[in-house]
C-alpha positions as CSV (number, residue, x, y, z in Angstrom):
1,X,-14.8,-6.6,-4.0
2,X,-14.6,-5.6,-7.7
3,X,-11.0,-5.9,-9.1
4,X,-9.9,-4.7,-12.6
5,X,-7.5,-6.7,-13.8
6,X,-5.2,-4.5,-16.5
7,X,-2.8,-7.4,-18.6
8,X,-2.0,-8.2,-21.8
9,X,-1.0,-11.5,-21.5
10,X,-4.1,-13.7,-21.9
11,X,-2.7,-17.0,-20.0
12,X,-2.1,-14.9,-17.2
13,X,-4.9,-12.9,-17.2
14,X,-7.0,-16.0,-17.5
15,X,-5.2,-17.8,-14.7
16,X,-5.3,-14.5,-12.2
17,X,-9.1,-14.0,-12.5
18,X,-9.6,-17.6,-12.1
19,X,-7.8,-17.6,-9.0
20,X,-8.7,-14.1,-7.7
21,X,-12.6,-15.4,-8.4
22,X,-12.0,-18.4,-6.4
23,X,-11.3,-16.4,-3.5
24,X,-14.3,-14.4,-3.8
25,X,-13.1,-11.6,-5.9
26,X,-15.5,-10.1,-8.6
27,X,-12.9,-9.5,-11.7
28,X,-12.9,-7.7,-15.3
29,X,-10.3,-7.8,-17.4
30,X,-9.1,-5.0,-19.8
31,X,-6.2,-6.1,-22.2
32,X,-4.7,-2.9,-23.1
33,X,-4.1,0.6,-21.3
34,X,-6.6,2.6,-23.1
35,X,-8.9,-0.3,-22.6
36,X,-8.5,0.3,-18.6
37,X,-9.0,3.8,-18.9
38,X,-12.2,3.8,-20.6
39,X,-13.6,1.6,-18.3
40,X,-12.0,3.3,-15.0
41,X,-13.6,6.1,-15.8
42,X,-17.1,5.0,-16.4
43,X,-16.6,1.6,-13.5
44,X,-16.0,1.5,-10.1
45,X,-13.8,-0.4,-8.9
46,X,-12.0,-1.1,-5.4
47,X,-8.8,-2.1,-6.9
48,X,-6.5,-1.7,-10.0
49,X,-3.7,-4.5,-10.6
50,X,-1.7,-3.1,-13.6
51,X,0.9,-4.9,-15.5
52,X,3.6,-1.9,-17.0
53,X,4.1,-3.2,-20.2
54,X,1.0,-2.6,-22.3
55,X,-0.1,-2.2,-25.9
56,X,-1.8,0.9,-26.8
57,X,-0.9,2.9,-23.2
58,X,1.3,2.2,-21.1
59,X,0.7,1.1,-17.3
60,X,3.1,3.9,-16.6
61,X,1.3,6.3,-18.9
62,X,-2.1,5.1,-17.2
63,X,-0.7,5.7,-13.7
64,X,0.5,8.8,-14.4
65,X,-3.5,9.7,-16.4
66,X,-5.3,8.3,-13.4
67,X,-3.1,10.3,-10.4
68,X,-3.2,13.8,-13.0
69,X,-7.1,13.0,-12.6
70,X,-6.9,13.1,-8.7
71,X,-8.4,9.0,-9.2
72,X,-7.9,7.4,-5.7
73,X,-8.3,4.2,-6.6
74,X,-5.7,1.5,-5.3
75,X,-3.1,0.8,-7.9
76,X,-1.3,-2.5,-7.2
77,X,1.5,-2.6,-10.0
78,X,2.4,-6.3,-11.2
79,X,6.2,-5.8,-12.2
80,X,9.3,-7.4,-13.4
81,X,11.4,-4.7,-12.5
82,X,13.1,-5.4,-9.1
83,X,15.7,-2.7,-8.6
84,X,15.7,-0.3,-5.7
85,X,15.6,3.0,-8.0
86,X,12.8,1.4,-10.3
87,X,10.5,0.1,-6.9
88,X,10.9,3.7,-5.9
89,X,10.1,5.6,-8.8
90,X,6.5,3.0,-8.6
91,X,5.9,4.4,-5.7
92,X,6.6,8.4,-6.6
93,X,4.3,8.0,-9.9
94,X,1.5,6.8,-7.1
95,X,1.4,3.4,-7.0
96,X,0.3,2.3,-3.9
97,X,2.0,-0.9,-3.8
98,X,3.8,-3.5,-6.4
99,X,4.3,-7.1,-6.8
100,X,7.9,-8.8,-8.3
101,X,6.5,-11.5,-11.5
102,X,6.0,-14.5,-10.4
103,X,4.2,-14.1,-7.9
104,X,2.1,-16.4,-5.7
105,X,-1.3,-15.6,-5.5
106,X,-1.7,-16.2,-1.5
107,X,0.1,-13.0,-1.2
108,X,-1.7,-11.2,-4.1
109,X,-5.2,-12.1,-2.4
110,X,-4.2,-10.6,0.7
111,X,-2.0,-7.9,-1.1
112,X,-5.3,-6.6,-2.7
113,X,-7.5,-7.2,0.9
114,X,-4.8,-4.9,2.8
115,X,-4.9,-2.3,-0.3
116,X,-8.4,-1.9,-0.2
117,X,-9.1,-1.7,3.9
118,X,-6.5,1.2,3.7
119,X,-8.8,2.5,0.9
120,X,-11.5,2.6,3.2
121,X,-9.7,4.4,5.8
122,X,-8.3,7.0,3.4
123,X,-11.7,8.2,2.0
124,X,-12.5,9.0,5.2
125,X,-9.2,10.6,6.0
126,X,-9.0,9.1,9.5
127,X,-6.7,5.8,10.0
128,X,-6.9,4.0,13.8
129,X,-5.3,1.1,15.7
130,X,-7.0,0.7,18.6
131,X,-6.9,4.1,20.4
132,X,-4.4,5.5,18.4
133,X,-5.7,7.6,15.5
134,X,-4.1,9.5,12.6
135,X,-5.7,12.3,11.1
136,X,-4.7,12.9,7.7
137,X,-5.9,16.0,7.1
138,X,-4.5,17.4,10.4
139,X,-1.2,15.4,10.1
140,X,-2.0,14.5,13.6
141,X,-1.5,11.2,16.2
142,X,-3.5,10.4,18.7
143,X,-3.4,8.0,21.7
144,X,-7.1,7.7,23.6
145,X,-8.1,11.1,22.2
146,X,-4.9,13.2,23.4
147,X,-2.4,14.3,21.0
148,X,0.9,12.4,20.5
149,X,4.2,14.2,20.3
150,X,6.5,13.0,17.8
151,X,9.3,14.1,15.7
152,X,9.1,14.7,12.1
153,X,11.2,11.3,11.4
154,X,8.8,9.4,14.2
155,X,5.8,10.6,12.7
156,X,6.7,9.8,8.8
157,X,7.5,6.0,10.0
158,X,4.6,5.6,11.9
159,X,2.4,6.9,9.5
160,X,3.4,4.1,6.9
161,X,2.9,1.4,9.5
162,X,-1.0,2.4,10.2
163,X,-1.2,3.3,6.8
164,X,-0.6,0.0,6.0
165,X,-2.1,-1.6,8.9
166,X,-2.1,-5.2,8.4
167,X,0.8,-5.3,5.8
168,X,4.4,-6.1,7.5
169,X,7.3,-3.1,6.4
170,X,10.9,-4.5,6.5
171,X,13.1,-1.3,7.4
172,X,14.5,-1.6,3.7
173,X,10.7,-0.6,3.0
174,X,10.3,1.9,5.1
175,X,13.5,3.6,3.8
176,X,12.4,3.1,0.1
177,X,8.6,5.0,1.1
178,X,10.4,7.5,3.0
179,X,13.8,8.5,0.6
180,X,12.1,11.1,-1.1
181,X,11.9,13.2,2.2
182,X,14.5,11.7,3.9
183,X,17.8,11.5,1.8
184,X,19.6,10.1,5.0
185,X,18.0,7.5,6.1
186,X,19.0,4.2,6.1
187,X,17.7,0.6,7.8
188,X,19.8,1.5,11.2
189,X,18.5,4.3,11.4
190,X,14.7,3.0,11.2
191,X,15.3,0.7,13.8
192,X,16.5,3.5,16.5
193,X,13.1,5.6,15.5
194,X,11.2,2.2,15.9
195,X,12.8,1.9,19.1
196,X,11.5,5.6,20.0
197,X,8.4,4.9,18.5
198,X,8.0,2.2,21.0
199,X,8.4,3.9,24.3
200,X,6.0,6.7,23.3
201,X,3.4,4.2,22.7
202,X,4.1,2.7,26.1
203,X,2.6,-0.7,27.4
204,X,-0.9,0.1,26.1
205,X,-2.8,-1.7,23.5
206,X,-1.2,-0.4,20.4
207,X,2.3,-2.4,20.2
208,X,4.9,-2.3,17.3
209,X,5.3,-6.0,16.5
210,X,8.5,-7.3,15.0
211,X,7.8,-10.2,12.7
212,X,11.4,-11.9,12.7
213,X,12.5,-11.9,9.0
214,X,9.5,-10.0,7.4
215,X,9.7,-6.8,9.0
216,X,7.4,-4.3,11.6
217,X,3.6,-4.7,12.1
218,X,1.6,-2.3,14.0
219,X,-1.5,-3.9,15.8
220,X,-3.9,-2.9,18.3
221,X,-4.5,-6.1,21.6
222,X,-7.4,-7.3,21.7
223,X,-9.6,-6.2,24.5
224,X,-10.9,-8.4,27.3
């Protein structure tokens, strides 16, 4: 798994790809924003962590670059910048997830390994937990092959969770993904559509877990 590490800061840069190599991570380093964007576009790689505040471009700038260029590439965004409005406006410039400095690097490593299976899925368009499917390109659930009926609200919430399949969402997450098509909602409210959510799965294999503390996990029983 090739990571391109995107920092100016050469202690941390230095410690993060020692780390991120210890755990079996191939990573190159690119010290400024234009830097990264030279070698994006001539590299592949399976994941982008990108600090904001860079010399030459900005990490905001070279977001905003790589999602004008229809790039797909995971963006994880390393941030000091912790308020709601700020996490949210990450998210609406395309990041596809962001990290609060310091951080430990248990939860980066498996930060980038939850990034990039979701990559994986999304190239082909198709996401699935167990014998529930989402079609992206349909907008469409479904259980064992037959289509699921949801609501709007139903379908937007449990689209994130097998989106991010392997990645707990606290309901303050869910509403900060979700505010920019749903004004109104609010952590009561996600709970009441998880709730829903539930009984139309049923007692099958596909279960909404509730990790006390951490938030909603969507996983799949195992089978025999």
């Amino acid at each position: 798994m090739r990571v391109l590490l995107v920092e100016d800061d050469a202690d941390l840069a230095s410690w993060l790809t020692q780390a991120l190599m210890g755990r079996g991570f191939q990573v190159d380093w690119a010290e400024d924003g234009r830097m990264a964007e030279l070698r994006i576009t001539s590299e592949d790689f399976d994941v982008i962590l990108l600090d904001l505040g860079l010399p030459a471009l900005s990490g905001t700038d070279l977001l905003a670059r790589l999602k004008s260029r229809r790039n797909d590439t995971p963006v994880l965004v390393m941030t000091a910048r912790d308020s709601l409005a700020q996490r949210v406006a990450l998210l609406r410039d395309g990041a596809d997830d962001f990290m609060g400095k310091p951080f430990a690097i248990e939860e980066l490593e498996v930060r980038i390994q939850a990034l990039i299976r979701r990559s994986h899925g999304r190239a082909r368009g198709i996401y699935g937990c167990g014998p529930l499917q989402f079609d992206q390109a349909s907008q469409r659930f479904t259980m064992s092959g037959q289509p699921l009926a949801l609501s709007p609200r139903e379908q937007a919430v449990l689209r994130l969770l097998i989106q991010k399949q392997g990645d707990p969402l606290s309901k303050q997450q869910i509403v900060d993904r979700l505010v920019s098509m749903e004004s109104d909602l609010n952590p009561d409210a996600v709970e009441v559509i998880v709730h829903r959510l539930r009984k139309k799965l049923g007692e099958g294999r596909v279960q909404i877990v509730t990790l006390r503390g951490v938030g909603y996990l969507l996983e799949a029983e195992d089978e025999g």
